[in-house]
N, C-alpha and C positions, 0 to 999 in steps of 0.2 A: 470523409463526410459527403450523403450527397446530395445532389437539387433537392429529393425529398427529404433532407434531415428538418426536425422543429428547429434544433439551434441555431441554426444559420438562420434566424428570425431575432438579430439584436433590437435592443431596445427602442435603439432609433427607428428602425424597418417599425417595429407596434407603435411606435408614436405617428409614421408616415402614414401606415395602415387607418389609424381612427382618421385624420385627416383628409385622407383620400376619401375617406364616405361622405364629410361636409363638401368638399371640390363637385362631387358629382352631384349631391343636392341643388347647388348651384347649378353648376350645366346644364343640370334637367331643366332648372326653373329659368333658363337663359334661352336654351330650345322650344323652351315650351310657349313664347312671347312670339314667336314665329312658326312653328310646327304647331299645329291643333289635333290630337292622341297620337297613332303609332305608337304608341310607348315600347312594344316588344320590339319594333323593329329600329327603335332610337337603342334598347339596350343590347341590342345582337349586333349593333355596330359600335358602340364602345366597348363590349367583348372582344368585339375583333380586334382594335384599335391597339387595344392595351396588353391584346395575345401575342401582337405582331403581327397579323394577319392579315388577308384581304376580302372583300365581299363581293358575292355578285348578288344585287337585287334582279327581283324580276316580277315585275307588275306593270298592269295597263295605262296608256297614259292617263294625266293629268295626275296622280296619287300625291305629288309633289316632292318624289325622287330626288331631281335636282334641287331643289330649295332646298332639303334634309340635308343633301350632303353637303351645300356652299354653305349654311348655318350653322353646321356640324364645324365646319372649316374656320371660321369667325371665332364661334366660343371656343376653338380651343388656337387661337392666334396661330395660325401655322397658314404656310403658304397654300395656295389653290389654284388650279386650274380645272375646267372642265374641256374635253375633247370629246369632238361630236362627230360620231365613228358614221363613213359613208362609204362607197364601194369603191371609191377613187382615192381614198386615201392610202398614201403611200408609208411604208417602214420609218423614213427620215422626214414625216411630218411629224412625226412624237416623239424617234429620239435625239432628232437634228442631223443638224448633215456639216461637214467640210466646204469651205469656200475660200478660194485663192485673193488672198489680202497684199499688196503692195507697198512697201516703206517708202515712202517719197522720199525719205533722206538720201536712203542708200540704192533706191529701185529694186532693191530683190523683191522674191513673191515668193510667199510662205502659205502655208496653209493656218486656216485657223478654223478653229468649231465654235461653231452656233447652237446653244443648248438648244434642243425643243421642246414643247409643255411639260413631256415628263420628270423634267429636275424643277419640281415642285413636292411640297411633303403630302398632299392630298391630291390626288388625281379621281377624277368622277369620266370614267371612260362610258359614257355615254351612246345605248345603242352599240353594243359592242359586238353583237350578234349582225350588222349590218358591213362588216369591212372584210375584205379579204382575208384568208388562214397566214399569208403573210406576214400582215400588219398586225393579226392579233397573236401572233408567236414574236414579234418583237417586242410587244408588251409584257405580253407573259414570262420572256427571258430578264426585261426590268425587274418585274415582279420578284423571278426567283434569285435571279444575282444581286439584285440592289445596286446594280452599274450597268452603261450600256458601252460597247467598244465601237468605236469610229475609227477607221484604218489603222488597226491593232493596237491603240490606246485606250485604254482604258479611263472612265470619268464615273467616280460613285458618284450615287443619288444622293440629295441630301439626307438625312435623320431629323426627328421616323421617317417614314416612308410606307404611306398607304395606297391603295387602288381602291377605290366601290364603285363596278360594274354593273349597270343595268344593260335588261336586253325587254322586249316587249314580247308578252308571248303568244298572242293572240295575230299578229300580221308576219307573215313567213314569205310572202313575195319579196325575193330581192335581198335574203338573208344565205346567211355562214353560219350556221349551225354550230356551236362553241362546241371542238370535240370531247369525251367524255375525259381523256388523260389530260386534255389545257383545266377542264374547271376540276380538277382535281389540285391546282394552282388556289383556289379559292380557299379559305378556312371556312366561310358561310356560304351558305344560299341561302338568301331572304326573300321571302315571299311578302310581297308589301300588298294588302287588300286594301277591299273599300274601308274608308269609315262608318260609323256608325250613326243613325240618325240625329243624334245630341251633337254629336260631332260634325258633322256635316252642315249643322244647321248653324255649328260658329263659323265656321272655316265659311260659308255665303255671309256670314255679317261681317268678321272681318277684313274679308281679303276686298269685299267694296268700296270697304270705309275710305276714306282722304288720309289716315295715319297709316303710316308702315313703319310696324315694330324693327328695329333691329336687334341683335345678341351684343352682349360685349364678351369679350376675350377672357375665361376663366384658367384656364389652364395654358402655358407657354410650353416650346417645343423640349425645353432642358426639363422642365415638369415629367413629361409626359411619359421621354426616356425613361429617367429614373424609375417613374410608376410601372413603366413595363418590365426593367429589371427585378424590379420588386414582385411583380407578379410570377416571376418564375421561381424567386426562392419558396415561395407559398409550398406548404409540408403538404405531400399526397399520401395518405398509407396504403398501406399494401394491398390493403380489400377493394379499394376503390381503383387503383390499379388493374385489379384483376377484374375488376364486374367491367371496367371499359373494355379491356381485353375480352371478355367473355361478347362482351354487346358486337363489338364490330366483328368477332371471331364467325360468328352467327348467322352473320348476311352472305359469308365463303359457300353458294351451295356446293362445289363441287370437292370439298376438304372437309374432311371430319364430320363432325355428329351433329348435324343443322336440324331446324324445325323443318316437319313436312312442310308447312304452311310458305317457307321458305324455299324448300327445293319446286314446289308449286308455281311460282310466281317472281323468280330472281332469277335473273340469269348472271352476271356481276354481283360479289360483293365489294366494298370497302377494302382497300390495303392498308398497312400501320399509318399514312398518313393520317386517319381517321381515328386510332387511338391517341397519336401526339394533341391529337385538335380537339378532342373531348377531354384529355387533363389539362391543356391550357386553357381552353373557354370554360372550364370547372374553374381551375386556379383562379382566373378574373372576374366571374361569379361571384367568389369566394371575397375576394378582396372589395370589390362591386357593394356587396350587402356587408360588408364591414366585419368579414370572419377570417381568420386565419390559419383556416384548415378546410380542404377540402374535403365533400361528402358527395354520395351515390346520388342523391337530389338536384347538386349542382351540375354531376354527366349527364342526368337525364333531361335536364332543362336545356339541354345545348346540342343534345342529340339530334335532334331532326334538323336546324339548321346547319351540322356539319355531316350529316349522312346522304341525307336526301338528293345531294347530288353524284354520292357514292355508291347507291345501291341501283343498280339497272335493271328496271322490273322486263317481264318475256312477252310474248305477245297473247297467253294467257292470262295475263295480268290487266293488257289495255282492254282487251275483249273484255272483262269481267266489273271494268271500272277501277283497278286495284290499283293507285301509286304508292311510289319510295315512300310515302309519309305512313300510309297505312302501312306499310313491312314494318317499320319505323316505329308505329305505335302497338305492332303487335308483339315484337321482340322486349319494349319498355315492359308490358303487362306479362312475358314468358320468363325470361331471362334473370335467372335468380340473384339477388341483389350479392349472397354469400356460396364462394364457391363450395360443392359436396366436399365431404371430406378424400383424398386420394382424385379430384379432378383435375387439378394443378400440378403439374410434373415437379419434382422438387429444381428439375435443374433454369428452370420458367422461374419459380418465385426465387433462386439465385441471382438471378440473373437483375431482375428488378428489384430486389435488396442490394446490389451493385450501381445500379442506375443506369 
């Protein structure tokens, strides 16, 4: 049987499934006491959340980035830290460091570790694009082992375990450049914009007032596990398998049978990290709006924020004004939902009939 089978969906998993749609009616309306819209960029981080995943935001100040993610942190009761990423910051400011401790009983001296912010279940690494390649490859090594080693011990992170990264994109004095293989580490990139003038116009009456809303805590950390578990049994068929496959297959210009439009203006495309991150942001989607099976609607809705940082447009591209989002949107509108008959190797749809 496998990840994708429907039966591994017992009765309990369809009873958690309808439940989990009220929890996040909640959340939203728990966020939303404190966050004034963003709505896409509140649900492409409980996508990630609940994929396992991490996010890097990347918008200009004031958007209210930080507040999103510590309100984020609240409603779902889980620990928090934010660290506020600067050129002097060192590797064992985040993961901790070793310090020689003494026993007054017996005077020996031992060594002992000092966690750092990062053994916390939400980390907001804040300005991330401002710290050394160092510092932010020992993040990134938390990120992907979920433990950090201190003189050849090992210490896992708690569970879950999130990261949502901002970086600001408009000031580059005195920045680190996140390279293309670390934000490949990311499941998202979310692009947080301005609000809109309805919106703008609460976010000045509210944030003046004398009252400050807070969230209460809808979802606990043992909650949240299990809903991630749950999202991975979520059933994918095979077609929807294959049109992600086909999507990210697409942005490869220098392999197989690419759009012009793409050998044009790509130079990079996506590796399969980009197909696992479009069936599981499908899968939570999927669960998200209260269905129990993923469809081509749900990869397409998750697309841009798990490509966009996977696709590396060429210098024909910046000249012309063309970003990852336009490739992005032109491959959603090309790229046929069902593969031709004989386009699919048999030994390919084997293979994802196996899992």
């Amino acid at each position: 049987m496998t990840g994708n089978d429907p039966q591994q969906l017992s009765d309990s998993d369809m009873q958690a499934l309808a439940g989990f749609k009220q929890a996040m009616t909640d959340l939203r309306g728990e966020l939303a006491k404190v966050i004034v819209g963003q709505d896409e960029v509140i649900e492409q981080l409980l996508l990630a959340i609940f994929s396992q995943g991490h996010c890097l935001l990347e918008g200009v100040p004031g958007l209210a980035k930080t507040l999103m993610v510590s309100t984020l942190a609240s409603s779902l009761d889980l620990s928090f830290h934010r660290i506020q990423f600067t050129p002097d910051l060192m590797p064992s400011d985040i993961t901790g460091t070793e310090v020689i401790q003494e026993d007054k009983s017996t005077g020996q001296r031992a060594f002992k570790f000092l966690p750092g912010p990062i053994f916390s279940n939400l980390i907001l690494a804040d300005e991330i694009n401002r710290t050394p390649p160092k510092t932010q490859a020992a993040l990134l090594e938390s990120m992907q082992e979920k433990q950090v080693t201190i003189g050849g011990e090992r210490h896992p992170l708690p569970a879950p375990f999130f990261v949502l990264a901002t970086q600001n994109p408009i000031e580059q004095e005195g920045t680190y450049t996140l390279p293309e293989a670390q934000q490949d580490r990311f499941m998202f990139k979310v692009f947080v914009r301005y609000p809109s003038y309805d919106e703008e116009f609460r976010i000045a009456e509210t944030t003046t007032a004398h009252f400050k809303p807070e969230a209460n805590a809808v979802l606990s950390a043992e909650r949240i596990l299990q809903l991630q578990e749950l999202c991975r049994r979520v059933p994918v068929a095979a077609h929807v398998i294959h049109y992600a496959l086909r999507l990210v297959r697409a942005t490869r210009v220098h392999e197989g049978d690419v759009p012009q439009y793409v050998k044009d203006y790509v130079s990079w495309g996506s590796g399969p990290r980009g197909v696992q991150n479009l069936l599981l942001g499908g899968k939570a989607r999927a669960v998200l709006h209260g269905r129990y099976f993923v469809t081509t609607d749900d990869v397409k809705a998750v697309a841009h924020p798990v490509l966009r940082h996977r696709v590396i447009t060429n210098f024909s591209a910046e000249s012309e004004g063309i970003t990852p989002d336009h490739v992005i949107h032109y491959l959603l509108e090309n790229v046929a939902e069902k593969a031709k008959e004989g386009e699919v190797s048999p030994t390919v749809a084997q293979a994802f009939q196996k899992g």
